[in-house]
C-alpha positions, 0 to 999 in steps of 0.5 A: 617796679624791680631793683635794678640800680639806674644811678650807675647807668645815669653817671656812666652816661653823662661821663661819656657826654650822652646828652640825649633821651633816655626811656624805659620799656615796661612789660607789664602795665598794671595797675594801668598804663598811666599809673605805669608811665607815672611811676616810669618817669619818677623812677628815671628823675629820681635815678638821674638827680644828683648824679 
């Protein structure tokens, strides 16, 4: 929900062999918490494909 770039993240990670968990901490959760975690998810999917 901002514009920060997460795909630079997500290439440094998997160059360095991290083949962990990743997660995301939300600050606000509107318009509620499932709609957050939804968007959350598909934030991070999005960011790590192709990368």
């Amino acid at each position: 929900m901002g514009d920060f770039d997460f795909r630079p993240v997500f290439r440094a990670l998997r160059e360095s062999g991290y083949r962990g968990w990743v997660s995301c901490e939300p600050f606000r959760y509107e318009p509620d918490s499932d709609t957050v975690a939804r968007t959350a998810l598909w934030t991070l999917k999005a960011a790590g494909e192709g990368v």
